[in-house]
C-alpha positions in Angstrom: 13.3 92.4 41.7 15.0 91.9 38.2 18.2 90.8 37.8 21.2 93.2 38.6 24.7 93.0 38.3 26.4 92.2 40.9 29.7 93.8 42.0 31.8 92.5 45.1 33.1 95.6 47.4 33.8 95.3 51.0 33.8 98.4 52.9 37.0 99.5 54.9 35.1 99.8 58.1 34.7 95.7 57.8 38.7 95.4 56.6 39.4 97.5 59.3 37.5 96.1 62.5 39.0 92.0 61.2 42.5 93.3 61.2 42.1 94.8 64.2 40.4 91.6 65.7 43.5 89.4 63.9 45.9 91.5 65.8 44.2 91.0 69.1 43.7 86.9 69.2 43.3 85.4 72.3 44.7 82.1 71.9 43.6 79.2 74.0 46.4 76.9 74.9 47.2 73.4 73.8 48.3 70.0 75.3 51.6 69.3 75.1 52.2 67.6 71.8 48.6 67.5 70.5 48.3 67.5 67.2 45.0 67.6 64.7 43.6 64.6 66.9 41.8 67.0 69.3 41.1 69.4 66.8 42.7 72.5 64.8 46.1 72.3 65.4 47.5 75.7 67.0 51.0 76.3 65.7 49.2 75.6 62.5 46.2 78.1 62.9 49.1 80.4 64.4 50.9 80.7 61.3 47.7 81.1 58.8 46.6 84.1 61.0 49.9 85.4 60.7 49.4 85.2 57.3 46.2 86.7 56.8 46.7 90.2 59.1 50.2 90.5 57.5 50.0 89.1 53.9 47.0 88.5 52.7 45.4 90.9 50.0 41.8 91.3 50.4 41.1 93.8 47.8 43.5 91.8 45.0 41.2 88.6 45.7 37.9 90.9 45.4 39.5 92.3 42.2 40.0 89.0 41.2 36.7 87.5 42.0 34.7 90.6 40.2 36.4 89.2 37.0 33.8 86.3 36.6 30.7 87.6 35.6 27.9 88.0 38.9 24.4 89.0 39.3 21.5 88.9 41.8 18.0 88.6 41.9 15.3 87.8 44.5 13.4 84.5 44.4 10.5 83.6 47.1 11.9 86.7 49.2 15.6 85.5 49.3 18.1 87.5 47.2 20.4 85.1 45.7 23.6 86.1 44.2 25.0 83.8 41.2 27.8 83.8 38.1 26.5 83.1 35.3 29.2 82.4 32.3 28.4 82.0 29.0 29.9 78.5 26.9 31.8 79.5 24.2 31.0 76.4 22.0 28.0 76.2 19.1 25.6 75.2 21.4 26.3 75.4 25.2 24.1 72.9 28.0 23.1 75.2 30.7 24.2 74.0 34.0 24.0 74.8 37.5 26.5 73.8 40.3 25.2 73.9 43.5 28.2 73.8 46.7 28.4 73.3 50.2 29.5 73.8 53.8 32.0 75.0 55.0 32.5 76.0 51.0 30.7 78.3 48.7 30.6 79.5 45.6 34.3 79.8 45.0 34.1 75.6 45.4 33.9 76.1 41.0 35.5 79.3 40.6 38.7 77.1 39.3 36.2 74.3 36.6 33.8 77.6 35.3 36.6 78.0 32.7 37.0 74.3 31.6 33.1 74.0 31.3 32.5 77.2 29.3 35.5 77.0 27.1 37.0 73.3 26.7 38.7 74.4 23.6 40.9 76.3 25.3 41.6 73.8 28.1 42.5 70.6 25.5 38.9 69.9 25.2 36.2 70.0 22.5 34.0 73.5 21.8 30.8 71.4 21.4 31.2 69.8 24.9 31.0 74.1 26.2 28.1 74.7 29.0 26.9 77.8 30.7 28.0 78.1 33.8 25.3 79.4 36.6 26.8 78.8 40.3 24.6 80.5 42.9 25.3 81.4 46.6 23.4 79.3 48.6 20.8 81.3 50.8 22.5 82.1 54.0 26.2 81.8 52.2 28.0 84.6 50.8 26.5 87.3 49.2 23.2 85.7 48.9 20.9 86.9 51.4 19.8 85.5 55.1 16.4 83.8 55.6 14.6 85.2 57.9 12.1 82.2 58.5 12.9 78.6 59.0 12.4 75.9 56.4 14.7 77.1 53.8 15.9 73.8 53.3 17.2 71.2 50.2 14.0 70.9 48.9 13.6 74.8 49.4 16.3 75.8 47.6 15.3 73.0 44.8 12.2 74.9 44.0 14.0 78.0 43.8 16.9 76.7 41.7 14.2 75.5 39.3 12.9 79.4 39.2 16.2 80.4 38.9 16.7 78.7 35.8 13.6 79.1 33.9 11.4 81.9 35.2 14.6 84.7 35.7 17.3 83.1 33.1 14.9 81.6 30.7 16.2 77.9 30.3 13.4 75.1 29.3 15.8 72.6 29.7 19.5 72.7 31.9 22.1 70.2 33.7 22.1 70.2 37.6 25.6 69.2 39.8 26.8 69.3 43.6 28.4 67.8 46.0 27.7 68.1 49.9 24.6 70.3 50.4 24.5 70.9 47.0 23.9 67.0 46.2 21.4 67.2 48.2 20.0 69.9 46.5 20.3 69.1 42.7 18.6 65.6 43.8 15.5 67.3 45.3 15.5 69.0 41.5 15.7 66.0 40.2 12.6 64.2 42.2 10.7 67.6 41.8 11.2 68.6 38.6 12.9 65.8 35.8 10.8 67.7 33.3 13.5 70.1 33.5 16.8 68.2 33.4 18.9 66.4 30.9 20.5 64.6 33.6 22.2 65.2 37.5 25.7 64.9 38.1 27.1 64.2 41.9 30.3 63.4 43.4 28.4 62.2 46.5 25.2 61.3 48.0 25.2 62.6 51.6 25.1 60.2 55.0 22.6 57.0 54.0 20.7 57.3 57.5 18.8 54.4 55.7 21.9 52.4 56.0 22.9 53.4 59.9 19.2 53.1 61.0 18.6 49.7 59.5 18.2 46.8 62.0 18.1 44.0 59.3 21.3 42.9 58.4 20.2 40.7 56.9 19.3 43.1 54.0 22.1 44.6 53.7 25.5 43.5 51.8 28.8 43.3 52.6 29.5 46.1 51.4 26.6 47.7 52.9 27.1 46.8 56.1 30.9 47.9 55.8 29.6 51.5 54.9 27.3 51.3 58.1 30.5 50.2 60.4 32.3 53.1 58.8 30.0 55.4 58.9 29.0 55.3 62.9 32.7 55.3 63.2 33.0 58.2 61.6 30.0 60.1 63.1 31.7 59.2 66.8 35.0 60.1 65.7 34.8 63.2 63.1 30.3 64.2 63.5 30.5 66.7 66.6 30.6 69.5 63.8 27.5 68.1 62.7 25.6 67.6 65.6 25.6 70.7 66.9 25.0 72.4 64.0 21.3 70.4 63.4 20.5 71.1 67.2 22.4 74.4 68.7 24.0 76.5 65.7 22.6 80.0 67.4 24.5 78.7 70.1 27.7 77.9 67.5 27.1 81.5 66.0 28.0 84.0 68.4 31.7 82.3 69.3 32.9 82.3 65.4 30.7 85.2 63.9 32.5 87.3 66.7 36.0 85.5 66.4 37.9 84.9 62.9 40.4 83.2 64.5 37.9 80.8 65.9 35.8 81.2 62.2 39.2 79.9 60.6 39.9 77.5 63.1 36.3 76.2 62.7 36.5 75.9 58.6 40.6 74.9 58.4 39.7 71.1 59.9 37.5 70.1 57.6 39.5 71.4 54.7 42.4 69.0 55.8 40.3 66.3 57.1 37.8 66.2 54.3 40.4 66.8 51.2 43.1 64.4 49.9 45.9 66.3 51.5 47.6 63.4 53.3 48.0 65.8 56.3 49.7 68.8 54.4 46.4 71.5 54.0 49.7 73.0 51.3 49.3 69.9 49.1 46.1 70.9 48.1 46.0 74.5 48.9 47.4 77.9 48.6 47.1 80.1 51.9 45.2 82.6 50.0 42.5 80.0 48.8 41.7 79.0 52.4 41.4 82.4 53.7 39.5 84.0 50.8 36.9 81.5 51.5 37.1 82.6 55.0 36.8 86.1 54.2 33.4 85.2 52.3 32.2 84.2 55.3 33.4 86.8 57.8 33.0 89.7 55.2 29.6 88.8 54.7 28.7 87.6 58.5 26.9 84.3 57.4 28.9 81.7 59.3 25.4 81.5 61.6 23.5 81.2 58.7 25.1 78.9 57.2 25.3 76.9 59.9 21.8 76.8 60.5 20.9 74.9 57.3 21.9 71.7 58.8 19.2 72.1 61.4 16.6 73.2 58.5 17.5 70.0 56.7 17.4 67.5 60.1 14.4 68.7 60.8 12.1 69.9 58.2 13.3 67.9 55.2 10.5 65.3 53.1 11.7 61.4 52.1 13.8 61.5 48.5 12.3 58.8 46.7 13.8 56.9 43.7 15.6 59.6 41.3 14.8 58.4 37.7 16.4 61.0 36.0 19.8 59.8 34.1 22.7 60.4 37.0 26.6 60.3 36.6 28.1 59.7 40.0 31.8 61.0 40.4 33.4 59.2 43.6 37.0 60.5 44.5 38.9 58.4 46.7 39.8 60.7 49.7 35.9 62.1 50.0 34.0 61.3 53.3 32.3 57.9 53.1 31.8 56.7 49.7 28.4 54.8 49.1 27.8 51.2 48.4 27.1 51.5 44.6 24.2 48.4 45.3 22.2 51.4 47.3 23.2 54.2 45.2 22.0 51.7 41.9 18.9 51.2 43.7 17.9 54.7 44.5 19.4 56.7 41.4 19.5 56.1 37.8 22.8 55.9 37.6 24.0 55.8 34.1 27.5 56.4 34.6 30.1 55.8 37.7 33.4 57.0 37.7 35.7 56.2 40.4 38.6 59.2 39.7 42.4 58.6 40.5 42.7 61.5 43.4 40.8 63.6 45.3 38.9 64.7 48.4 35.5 65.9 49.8 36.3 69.3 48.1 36.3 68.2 44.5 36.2 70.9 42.3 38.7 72.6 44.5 41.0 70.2 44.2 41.0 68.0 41.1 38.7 70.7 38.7 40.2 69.2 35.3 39.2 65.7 36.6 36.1 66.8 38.0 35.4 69.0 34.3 36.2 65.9 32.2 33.4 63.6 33.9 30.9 66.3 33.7 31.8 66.6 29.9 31.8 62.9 29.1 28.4 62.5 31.3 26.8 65.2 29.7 27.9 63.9 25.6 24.6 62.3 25.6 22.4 65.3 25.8 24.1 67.1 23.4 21.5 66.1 20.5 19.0 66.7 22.5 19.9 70.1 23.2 20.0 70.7 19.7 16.6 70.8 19.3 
């Protein structure tokens, strides 16, 4: 199919059936002053749900999100919906951001307008990109696979189509973080014919690291990641392991519940960001929820979900990445990597350890964020030229 324009509208059957569903919560109970430590906190989750079935705007976020500019087109069978913003400098870098779980799209909506238009944002017209952020498949408006192995690399391959075969780049920029580092890497390995350079702000869990039974071979700072790590997987992993081995199982509770969809998402958001606690430091009530909504509006929590079995269990060896890479670490993300293993695995021409921030990083700190991909990115400029 070519590519169409793409216009977000929710039906009122759909707005009608989650209000209705927000009105009738069942609420489990809670022990007697639990907080976070056992899981979504209920007063909290109370209070949001409130919120959303007696505040929140759907149709004032949807008019709001059809302002960026969104198209779809299908690629190996999948449809996959993406904005796509033109720079507004002499000669923009095509780029494409790839985002995560339990994110999407709207991860960039807030850094789109400090990459296509720097000048208007204290920054330099010649440092302008275009912006392409696609839905991954099985997130938002994109479509579901139908067959397994729609995986990183998968989505790679098609990323690379994306860009040349339906928008006509020879030549583009690649970032992520989360699933989407994962991603832009396996477009690196696959294809550096096609990229200036990849920018990430992390590198995934080094199962390398956690597996190895030489520690001799590792550092010290190595073999602190590895501590940290396991101690994380115990304490903060569940999500993860039963999303690579049951997520049908996961599905049918919180594709059926938005209660239990929000209260699924909300942890990670304050557990993953650099919130110190306080989800309001960071975010606004309507941020949370409209990513929510993309994911209850759209019924692809189960999908989503199920690319974490997909990539446990159908995904090749990455090898070393020689394609320049600018590495963005922000302090409050999950498990920052030894920069020995990251230096040994990556062409890593630039590392940037940034002030502030969390897991969610173009959420939270986009003009940080925006600046490192600029400065990364200066290099390339002349070669764009020609």
């Amino acid at each position: 199919m070519p590519i169409e324009r793409f216009h977000i509208h929710v039906s009122d059957e759909i707005l009608e059936d989650l209000k209705y569903r927000l009105h009738h919560t069942r609420w489990p109970d809670q022990i007697e002053n639990a907080r976070w430590e056992r899981g979504t906190e209920l007063c909290y989750l109370k209070s949001l749900v409130s919120y959303w079935k007696d505040h929140y705007d759907w149709r004032a976020q949807e008019s709001k999100l059809n302002r960026l500019s969104q198209f779809c087109c299908n690629i190996d069978g999948i449809d996959v919906h993406f904005v796509h913003e033109r720079g507004k400098g002499p000669n923009p870098i095509p780029i494409i951001l790839t985002h995560g779980w339990p994110d999407s799209y709207l991860r960039y909506e807030k850094i789109i307008p400090l990459l296509t238009d720097p000048a208007s944002h204290d920054g330099n017209p010649e440092d302008s990109f275009d912006v392409i952020v696609p839905s991954l498949p099985g997130f938002g408006f994109s479509s579901h696979p139908k067959h397994s192995g729609v995986n990183n690399y998968r989505i790679s391959e098609m990323w690379a189509k994306l860009m040349t075969e339906e928008l006509g780049y020879n030549k583009f920029a690649a970032a992520g973080g989360d699933i989407g580092s994962g991603v832009t890497r396996y477009l690196a390995s696959n294809h550096p014919e096609l990229l200036f350079g990849i920018h990430l702000t992390d590198v995934g869990i080094i199962r390398s690291l956690m597996t190895s039974s030489d520690q001799a071979e590792l550092s010290g700072e190595e073999l602190r990641y590895k501590k940290n790590a396991s101690e994380w997987i115990a304490q903060e992993g569940g999500y993860m392991s039963l999303q690579s081995t049951r997520p049908q199982t996961l599905a049918y509770g919180i594709t059926d519940s938005p209660a239990g969809l929000a209260g699924w998402i909300i942890e990670k958001y304050r557990s993953w960001s650099d919130c110190h606690g306080n989800l309001q430091h960071r975010f606004s009530e309507d941020e949370l929820i409209t990513n929510i909504m993309l994911y209850w509006v759209t019924n692809t929590m189960g999908s989503s979900t199920r690319m974490y079995y997909e990539n446990s269990h159908s995904l090749p060896p990455l090898g070393y990445i020689e394609v320049p890479t600018g590495i963005a670490l922000f302090p409050a993300d999950i498990l920052l990597p030894p920069k020995e293993w990251v230096m040994r695995n990556l062409n890593v021409t630039r590392w940037t350890l940034l002030p502030r921030g969390g897991h969610f990083t173009a959420m939270e700190e986009p003009e940080l964020l925006a600046q490192d991909i600029r400065a990364f990115y200066k290099q390339f400029r002349v070669e764009n030229n020609h």
